[in-house]
N, C-alpha and C positions, 0 to 999 in steps of 0.2 A: 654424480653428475646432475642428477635431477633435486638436489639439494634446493638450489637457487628456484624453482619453480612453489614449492611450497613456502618459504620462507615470509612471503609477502600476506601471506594469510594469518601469521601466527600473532601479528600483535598492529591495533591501527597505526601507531606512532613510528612502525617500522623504519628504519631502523638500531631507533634509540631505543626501545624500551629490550628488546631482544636480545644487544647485543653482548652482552654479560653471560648467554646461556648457549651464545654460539660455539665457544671453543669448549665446553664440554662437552654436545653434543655432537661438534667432528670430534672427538676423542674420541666417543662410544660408538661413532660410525666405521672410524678408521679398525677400530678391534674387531667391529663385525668382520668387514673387510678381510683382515686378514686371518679371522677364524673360515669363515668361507672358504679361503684360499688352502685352510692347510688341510681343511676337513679331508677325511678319508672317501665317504660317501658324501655325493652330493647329486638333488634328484632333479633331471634330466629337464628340457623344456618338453613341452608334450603337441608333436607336431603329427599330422594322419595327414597319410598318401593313400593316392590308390593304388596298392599293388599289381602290379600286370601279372604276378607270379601265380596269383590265388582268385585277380577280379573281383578283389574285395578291401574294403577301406580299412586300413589299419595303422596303427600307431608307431611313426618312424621310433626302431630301436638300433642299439649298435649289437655289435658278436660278443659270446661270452668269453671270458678269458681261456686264453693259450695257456699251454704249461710252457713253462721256462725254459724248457730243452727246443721247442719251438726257431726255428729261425726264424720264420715271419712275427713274432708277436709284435703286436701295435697294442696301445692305448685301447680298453677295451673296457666293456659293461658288464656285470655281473645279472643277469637275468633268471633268477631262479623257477620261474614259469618256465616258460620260454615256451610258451603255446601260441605267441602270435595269434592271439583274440580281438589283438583291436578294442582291449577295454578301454581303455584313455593311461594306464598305471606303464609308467618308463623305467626300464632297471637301473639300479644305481650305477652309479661308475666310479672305478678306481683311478685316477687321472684324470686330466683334460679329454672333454667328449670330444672324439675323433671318428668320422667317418670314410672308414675305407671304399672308396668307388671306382671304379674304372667303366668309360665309357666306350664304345665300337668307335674308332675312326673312322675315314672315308678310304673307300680303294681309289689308290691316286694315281690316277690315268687319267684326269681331264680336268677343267679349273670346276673351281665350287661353285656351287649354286646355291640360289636362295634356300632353295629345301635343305640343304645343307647347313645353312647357313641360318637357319630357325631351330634346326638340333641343337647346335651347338653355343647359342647365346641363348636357348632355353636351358639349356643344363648350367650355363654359365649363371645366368638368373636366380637359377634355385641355390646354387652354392654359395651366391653372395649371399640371400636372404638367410640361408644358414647364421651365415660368420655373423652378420650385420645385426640378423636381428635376433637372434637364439643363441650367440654365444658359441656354437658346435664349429668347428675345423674338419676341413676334406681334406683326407690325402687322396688323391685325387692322380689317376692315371690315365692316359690316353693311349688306345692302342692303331697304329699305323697298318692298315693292309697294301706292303708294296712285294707281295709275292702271290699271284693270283691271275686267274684265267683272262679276264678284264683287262690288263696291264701287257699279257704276251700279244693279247690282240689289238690292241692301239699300237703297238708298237710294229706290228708289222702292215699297217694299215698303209702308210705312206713310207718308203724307202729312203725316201728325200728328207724324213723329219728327225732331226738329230737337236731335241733344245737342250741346250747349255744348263750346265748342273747348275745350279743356283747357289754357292755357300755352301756345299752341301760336306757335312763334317767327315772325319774321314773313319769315323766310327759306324756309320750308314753305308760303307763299301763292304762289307759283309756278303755279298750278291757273291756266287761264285757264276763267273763267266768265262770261260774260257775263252781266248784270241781268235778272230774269228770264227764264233760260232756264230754271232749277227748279222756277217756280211752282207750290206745291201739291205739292211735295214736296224733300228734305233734297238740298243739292247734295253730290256723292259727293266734292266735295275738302273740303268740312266734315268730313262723316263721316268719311274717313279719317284727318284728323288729330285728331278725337276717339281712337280705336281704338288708333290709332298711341300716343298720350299713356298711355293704360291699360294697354296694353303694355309701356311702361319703365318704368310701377312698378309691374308684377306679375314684371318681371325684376329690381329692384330690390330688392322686398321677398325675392326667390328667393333673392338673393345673386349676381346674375350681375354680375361687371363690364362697367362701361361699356365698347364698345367703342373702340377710337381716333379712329373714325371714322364717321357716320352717312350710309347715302348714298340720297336719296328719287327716282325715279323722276321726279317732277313738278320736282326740280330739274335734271335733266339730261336734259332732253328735247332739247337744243341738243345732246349727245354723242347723244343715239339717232337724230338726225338724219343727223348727218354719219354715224354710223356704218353707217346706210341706205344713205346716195348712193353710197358707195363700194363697197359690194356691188352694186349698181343698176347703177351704171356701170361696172361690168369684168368682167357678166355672172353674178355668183352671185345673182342675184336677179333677177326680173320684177314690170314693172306692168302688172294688171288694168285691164280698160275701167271699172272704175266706182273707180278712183282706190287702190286698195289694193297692197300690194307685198307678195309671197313671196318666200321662199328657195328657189334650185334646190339640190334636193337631188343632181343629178347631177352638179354641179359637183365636188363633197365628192370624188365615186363618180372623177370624170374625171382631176382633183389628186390621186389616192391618199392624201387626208385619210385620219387615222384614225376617220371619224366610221362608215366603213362597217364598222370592225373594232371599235370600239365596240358598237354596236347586236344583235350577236350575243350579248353577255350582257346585256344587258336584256332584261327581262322579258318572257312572252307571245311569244316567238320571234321578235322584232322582229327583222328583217334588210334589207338593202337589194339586191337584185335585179339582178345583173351586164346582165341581158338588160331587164325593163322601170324598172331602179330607183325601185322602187317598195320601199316599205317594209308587210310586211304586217302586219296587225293595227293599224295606226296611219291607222284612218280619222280623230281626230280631232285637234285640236293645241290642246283648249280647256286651260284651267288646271283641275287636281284630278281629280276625278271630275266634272265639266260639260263639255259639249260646246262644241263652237266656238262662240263668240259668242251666248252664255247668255243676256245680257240683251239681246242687241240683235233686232232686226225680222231675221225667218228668212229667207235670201233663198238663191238657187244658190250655190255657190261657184265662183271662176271660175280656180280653182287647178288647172294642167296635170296633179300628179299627189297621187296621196292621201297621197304621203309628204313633199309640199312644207309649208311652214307658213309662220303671218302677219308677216309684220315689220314691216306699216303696215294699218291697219284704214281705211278710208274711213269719214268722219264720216258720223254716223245724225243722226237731231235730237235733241235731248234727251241728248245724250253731250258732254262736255268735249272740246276738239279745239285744237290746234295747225295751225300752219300749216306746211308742208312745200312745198320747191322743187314737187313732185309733184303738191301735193293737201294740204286739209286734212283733218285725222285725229287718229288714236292710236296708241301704238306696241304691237305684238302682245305679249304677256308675254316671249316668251325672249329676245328682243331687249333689252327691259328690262333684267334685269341683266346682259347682256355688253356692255352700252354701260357701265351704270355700273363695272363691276369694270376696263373698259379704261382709265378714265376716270382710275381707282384707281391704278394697276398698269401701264398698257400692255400689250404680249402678253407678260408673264411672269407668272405667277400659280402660289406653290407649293401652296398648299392650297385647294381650293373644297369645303366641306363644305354641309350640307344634311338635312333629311329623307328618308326612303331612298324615299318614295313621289315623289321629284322626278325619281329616276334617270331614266323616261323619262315623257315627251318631254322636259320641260325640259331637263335637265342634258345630253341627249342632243343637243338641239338647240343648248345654249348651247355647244359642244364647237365643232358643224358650222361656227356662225356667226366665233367667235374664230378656227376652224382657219384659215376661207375670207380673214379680212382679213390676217392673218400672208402668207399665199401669195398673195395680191395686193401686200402692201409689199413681197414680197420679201424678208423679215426672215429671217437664218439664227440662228431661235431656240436652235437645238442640243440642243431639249427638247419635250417636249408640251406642251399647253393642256390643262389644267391639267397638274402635274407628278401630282399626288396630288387624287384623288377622295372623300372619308370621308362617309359615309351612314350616321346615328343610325338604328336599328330603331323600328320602331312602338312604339306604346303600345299594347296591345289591350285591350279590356274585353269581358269575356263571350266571348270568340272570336273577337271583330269588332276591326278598328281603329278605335280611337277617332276619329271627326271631325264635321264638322259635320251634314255632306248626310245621314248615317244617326242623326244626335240621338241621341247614345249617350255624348257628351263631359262632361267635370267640367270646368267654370273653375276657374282657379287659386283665382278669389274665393269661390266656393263650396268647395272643398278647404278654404280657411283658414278658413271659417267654422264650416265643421262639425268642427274639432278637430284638423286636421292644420298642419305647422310645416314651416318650408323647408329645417330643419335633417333631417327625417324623410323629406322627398321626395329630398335630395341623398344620402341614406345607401340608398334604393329606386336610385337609379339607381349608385350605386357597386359597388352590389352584384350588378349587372350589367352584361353587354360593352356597349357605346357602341352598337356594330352588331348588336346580337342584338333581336329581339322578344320584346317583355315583356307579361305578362300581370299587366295594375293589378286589386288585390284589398284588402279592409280587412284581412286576414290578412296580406299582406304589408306592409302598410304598420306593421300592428302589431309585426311580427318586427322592423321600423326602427327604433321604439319602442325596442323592447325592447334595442336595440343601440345607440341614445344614451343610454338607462340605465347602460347597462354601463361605457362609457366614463365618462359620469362618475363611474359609484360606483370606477374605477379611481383616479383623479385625488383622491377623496376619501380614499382610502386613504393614496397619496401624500403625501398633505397631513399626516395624521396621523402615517406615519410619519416627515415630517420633523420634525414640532415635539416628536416625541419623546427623537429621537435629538438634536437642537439643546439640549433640558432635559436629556438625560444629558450633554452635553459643556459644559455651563454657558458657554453662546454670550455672556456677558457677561463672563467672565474676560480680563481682561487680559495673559494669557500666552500669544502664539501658537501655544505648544508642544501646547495644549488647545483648538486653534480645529478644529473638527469638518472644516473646509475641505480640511484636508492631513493628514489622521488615513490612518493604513497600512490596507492596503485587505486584506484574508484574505480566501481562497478562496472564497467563499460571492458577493463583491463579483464577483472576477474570473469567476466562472463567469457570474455573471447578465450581468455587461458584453459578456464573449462571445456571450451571446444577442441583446443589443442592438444589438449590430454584424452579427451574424445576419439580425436583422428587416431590419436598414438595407440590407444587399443584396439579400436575397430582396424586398424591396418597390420596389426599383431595377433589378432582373431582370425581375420581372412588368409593369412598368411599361413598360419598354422592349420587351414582347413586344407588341405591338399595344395600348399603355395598357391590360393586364389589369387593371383594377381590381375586381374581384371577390377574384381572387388573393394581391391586396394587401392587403385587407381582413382574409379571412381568416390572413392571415400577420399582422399586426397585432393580433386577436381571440385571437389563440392566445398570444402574447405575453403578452399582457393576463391573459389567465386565467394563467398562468405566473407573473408577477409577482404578482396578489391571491395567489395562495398564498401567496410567500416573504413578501409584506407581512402577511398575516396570522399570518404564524411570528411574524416581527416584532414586532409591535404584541402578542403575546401573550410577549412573553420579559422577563424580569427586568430589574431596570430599572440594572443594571451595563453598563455602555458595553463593555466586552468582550465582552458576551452573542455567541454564535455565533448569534443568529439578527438582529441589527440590523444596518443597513444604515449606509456610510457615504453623510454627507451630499452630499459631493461625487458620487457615483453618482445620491442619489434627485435631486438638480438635473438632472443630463445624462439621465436617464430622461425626467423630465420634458419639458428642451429637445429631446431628438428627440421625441416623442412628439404633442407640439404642432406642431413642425415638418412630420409628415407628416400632422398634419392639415389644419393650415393650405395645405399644397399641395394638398388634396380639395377647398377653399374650406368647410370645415367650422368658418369663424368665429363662427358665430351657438352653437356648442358649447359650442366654448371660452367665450366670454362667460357663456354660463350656469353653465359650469364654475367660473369667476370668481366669479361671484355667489354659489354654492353654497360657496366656498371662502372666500370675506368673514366668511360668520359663523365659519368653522375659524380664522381668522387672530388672533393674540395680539402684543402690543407687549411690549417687553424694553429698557429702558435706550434710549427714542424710538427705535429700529427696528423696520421692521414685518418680523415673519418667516413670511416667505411664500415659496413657491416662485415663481422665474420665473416672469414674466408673457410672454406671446409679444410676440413686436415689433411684430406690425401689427397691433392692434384695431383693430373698427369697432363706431362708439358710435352707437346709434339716434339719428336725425337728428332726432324731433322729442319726442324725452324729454327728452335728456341735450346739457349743450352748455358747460357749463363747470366747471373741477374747484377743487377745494382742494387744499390741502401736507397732506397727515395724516402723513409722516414726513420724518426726517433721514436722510444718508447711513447709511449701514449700521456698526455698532458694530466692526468688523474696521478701517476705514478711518477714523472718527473717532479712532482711539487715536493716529495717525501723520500723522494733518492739524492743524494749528495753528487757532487761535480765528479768527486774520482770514480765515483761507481759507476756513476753513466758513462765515465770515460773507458772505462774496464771493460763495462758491458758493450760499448762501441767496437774496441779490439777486437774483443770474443765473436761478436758480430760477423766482423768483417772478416777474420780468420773462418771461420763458418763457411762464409760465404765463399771465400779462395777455395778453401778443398773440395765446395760442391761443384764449383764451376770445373777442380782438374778431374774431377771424378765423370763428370760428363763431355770431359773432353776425352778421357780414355774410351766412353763407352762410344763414342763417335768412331770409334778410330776400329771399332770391329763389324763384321758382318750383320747384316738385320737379322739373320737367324741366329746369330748366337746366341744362347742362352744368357750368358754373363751381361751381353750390352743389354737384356732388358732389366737384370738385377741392380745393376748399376744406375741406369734410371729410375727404379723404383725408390735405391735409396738416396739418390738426392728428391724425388719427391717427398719421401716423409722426411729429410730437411728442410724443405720448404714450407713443409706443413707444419713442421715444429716453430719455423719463425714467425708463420702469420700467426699461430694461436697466442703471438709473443709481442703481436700489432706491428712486428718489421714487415712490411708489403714490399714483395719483390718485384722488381721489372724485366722481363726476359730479355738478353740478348741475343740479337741472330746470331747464325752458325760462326760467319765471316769477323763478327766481332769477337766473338771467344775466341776463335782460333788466334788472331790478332793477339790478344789478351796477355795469352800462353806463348806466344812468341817473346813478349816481349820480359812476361815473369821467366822466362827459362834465360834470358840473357843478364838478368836485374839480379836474382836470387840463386844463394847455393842448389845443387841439385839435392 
């Protein structure tokens, strides 16, 4: 890819005097290439987080291999240390580097909020910069808490409140409820797949991709079960006389789990007690700030020590309840997602991220419970549970963390209503560490503003000064020797190029320091400003194609394609798009080519604007001088067949619910159709909904089925 960027250095006369030694060396590029690709070991990129597991900086790695009897085996690394040191040395890997993650969902009982909504396009951030700029793949899971104390008590808050299910699949009715046990008021497995539904598209609208995988509590209450018995029965857990099950926490203490070396950096001094293991400060084990068992009827607890917690709640009335070898019930919160991440994953799990207010008890506990079933199989993991721990900082407002219990919170829907854009919220959280606490202000959100401005009025400049220099180099002549493409690059080209490969590390350095994305930003913003200068020399110099201050064309494109590039790895799609749009009316036609800068490869086109496009150009005027009439006619067919299946492909996805999983796949891949034809110089033009549908009426009347 970065071929083209060196090229211009290797001989002045570029390039006639080189071109004789170009197809040998893509020969011996393409063999690396696919040597790389078949290698067996190949060594890792070398990225350092801060562990919240250890509160120490160490060198993201993946799990060692599974044995093949394994259900869960994934894609894994060979780690023959496996001392987690933090030296900078990454294990090799057998396969494509995949890391397995699962994040904590929100308990959904009430719309999202910013704080919410900063977890999870920070988790989303880091896993683009993964893919984008390190090559590494997430499988990537999300877990749903729609069974929980939270959710019985919203639901009986108001009698009157009954919201309509939203799409809600029929895989998600898992909730056992019996006929009439809610009368007179909203049963809480309604409610929660209303909340739940609002949720994926206020992450939707955010930009957050779909996860790979969705995993709901109320569907895998059959794994929170077994996952019980087996703690029950080999002694890391006890049952209470009135049907309920704990976790002993001295088990943890007795196994030398690391759960008691854990609990020392979490918060409030929490520790676990060599002499009565007891954990102090942790009288309670409810979820958030609410106490144990919020909504239900107050009763003793019959729990041996204050640092033990719930794994099985004994049914109340009025509560959703399963049935259990033990006793009918519900399963306590932390239990919850370490049944499902097992479920996932088994006992390997490289990444468990989260909101930093989960660290304890939750994350604390879910540590105890995965350590305790590992040291019951007897499994020689060769690793921790989790490997790596990553905790998003708060959101604060006013000095307080934003959340519910202190009504101090902004939903996303009210953010977007009062003038804020998700492009402006992603540029607020960039602009800060993943793990630092931020304090949300309209001053800062302005400074965001002011900073998606900027970027575009760059990109606008670009724009201008290619269609300048493309008009000084008469991009319609038929003389390659005047095609602006391969034009000699003078000092002015080479120095800025140097900058550009500059930004590319310095934003690959900070990236890999614990995803600094502040650092990155700013290295990027500086650029920026760097460049409207020279673009402004530019665009103010004589209109002689030798002018010392015009840029050559081939430069303002690679400026361009990285520059999109590393936006695109911020998930700052919804930018670019506007950049596009802003760049539409800049764009001029020449001899049926549109001259425009590079379009990036993966647009995403509003799902319910836009859904089918038209041909507004021909291949590019450099390539028609050298292609024959039938070809471009062929390639015209192709074209427009192309283009028919992508428009019925997004007329199908039109035709499903917003949650569905399928209509977002289905828009994905007419996106990366679209993406295939700009990088092919066809520029599409979207058509609204009412036109497609038209479209399709009238191809379903025209053409066989």
């Amino acid at each position: 890819r970065r071929l083209s960027s060196y090229l211009p250095y290797m001989s002045p006369s570029f390039p006639l005097r080189v071109s004789s030694a170009v197809p040998s060396f893509l020969a011996s590029l393409t063999s690396f290439h696919g040597y790389m690709n078949s290698a067996s070991n190949v060594v890792l990129p070398v990225v350092s987080v801060r562990n919240a597991l250890t509160d120490q900086r160490e060198t993201l790695s993946w799990a060692t291999p599974r044995p093949s009897s394994d259900p869960h085996t994934q894609p894994s690394c060979d780690d023959d240390d496996d001392d987690d040191d933090g030296d900078g040395e990454l294990p090799k890997c057998s396969g494509p580097p995949t890391l397995t993650w699962y994040t904590c969902g929100p308990t959904v009982y009430d719309s999202t909020h910013l704080g919410h909504a900063r977890t999870y396009v920070c988790v989303d951030i880091l896993q683009r910069i993964l893919k984008a700029q390190f090559g590494v793949q997430v499988h990537h899971v999300l877990g749903m808490t729609d069974v929980d104390d939270k959710i019985i008590a919203r639901a009986r808050e108001d009698p009157r409140h009954t919201p309509p299910v939203v799409s809600a699949s029929s895989a998600s009715l898992a909730i056992v409820e019996s006929p009439g046990q809610y009368a007179g008021h909203t049963a809480p497995g309604r409610l929660a797949r209303h909340f739940e539904a609002l949720f994926h598209q206020d992450m939707h609208t955010l930009g957050v991709q779909t996860p790979l995988s969705v995993v709901r509590v109320s569907e895998h209450m059959q794994d929170v079960i077994r996952f019980v018995d087996e703690l029950l029965s080999h002694g890391a857990a006890y049952l209470t006389a009135d049907g309920s099950v704990y976790f002993d926490t001295t088990f943890a203490l007795h196994n030398q789990l690391q759960y008691h070396e854990v609990l020392p950096r979490m918060p409030c001094a929490h520790r676990v007690s060599s002499s009565s293991s007891v954990v102090e400060g942790a009288e309670n084990d409810g979820e958030g700030d609410e106490p144990e068992d919020a909504a239900s009827t107050p009763t003793t607890s019959q729990k041996r020590r204050p640092a033990d917690f719930a794994l099985w709640k004994a049914h109340k009335p009025g509560e959703p309840a399963w049935q259990a070898p033990w006793g009918k019930g519900r399963p306590g919160w932390h239990i919850e997602c370490s049944a499902m991440t097992w479920n996932s994953f088994g006992p390997h799990l490289d990444v468990h991220a989260g909101g930093v207010d989960l660290r304890f008890p939750h994350h604390a506990n879910e540590i105890a419970q995965c350590e305790a079933r590992v040291a019951i199989q007897g499994r020689e993991t060769g690793t921790r549970w989790p490997r790596f721990l990553l905790h998003v900082g708060h959101l604060d407002i006013a000095g307080l963390k934003m959340s519910k219990s202190l009504k101090n919170f902004i939903t996303v829907r009210e953010f977007l209503r009062s003038g804020g854009t998700a492009t402006q919220f992603r540029i607020f959280c960039l602009l800060h560490k993943y793990n630092s606490n931020v304090e949300y202000s309209q001053q800062r959100m302005s400074d965001a503003n002011a900073i998606e401005q900027r970027i575009q009025n760059v990109f606008v400049r670009l724009a201008d000064a290619y269609r300048k220099r493309c008009s000084q180099a008469d991009l319609t002549s038929s003389s390659s020797a005047s095609a602006p493409e391969v034009e000699r690059w003078g000092e002015g080209e080479r120095a800025l190029h140097r900058e550009l490969l500059q930004l590319h590390t310095e934003i690959r350095a900070a990236l890999a320091n614990d995803f600094d994305t502040p650092t990155a930003m700013h290295a990027l913003l500086r650029f920026m400003s760097r460049l409207q200068a020279r673009l402004a020399s530019a665009l103010g110099s004589s209109s002689s194609c030798s002018a010392p201050s015009s840029l050559a064309v081939g430069l303002l494109r690679r400026i361009d394609a990285e520059l999109r590039e590393h936006l695109l790895s911020f998930g700052l799609e919804g930018l670019l798009r506007d950049v596009d749009a802003s760049l539409s009316a800049h764009s001029t036609t020449t001899a049926g080519a549109s001259v425009r800068l590079r379009s990036p490869q993966h647009q995403s086109v509003d799902d319910d604007d836009s859904s089918r496009t038209s041909l507004t150009s021909t291949p590019s005027a450099s390539s028609a001088t050298t292609t024959s009439s039938q070809q471009q006619q062929q390639h015209r067919v192709l074209v427009e067949q192309l283009v028919a299946l992508r428009a019925r492909v997004r007329v199908a996805a039109l035709g499903l619910s917003s949650d569905d999983p399928t209509r977002r796949a289905l828009f994905d891949a007419s996106d990366r159709c679209r993406g295939a034809l700009v990088d092919r110089q066809i520029i599409l033009e979207d058509w609204k909904q009412d036109q497609l549908l038209a479209w399709e009426k009238k191809q379903q009347q025209t053409e066989p089925k």
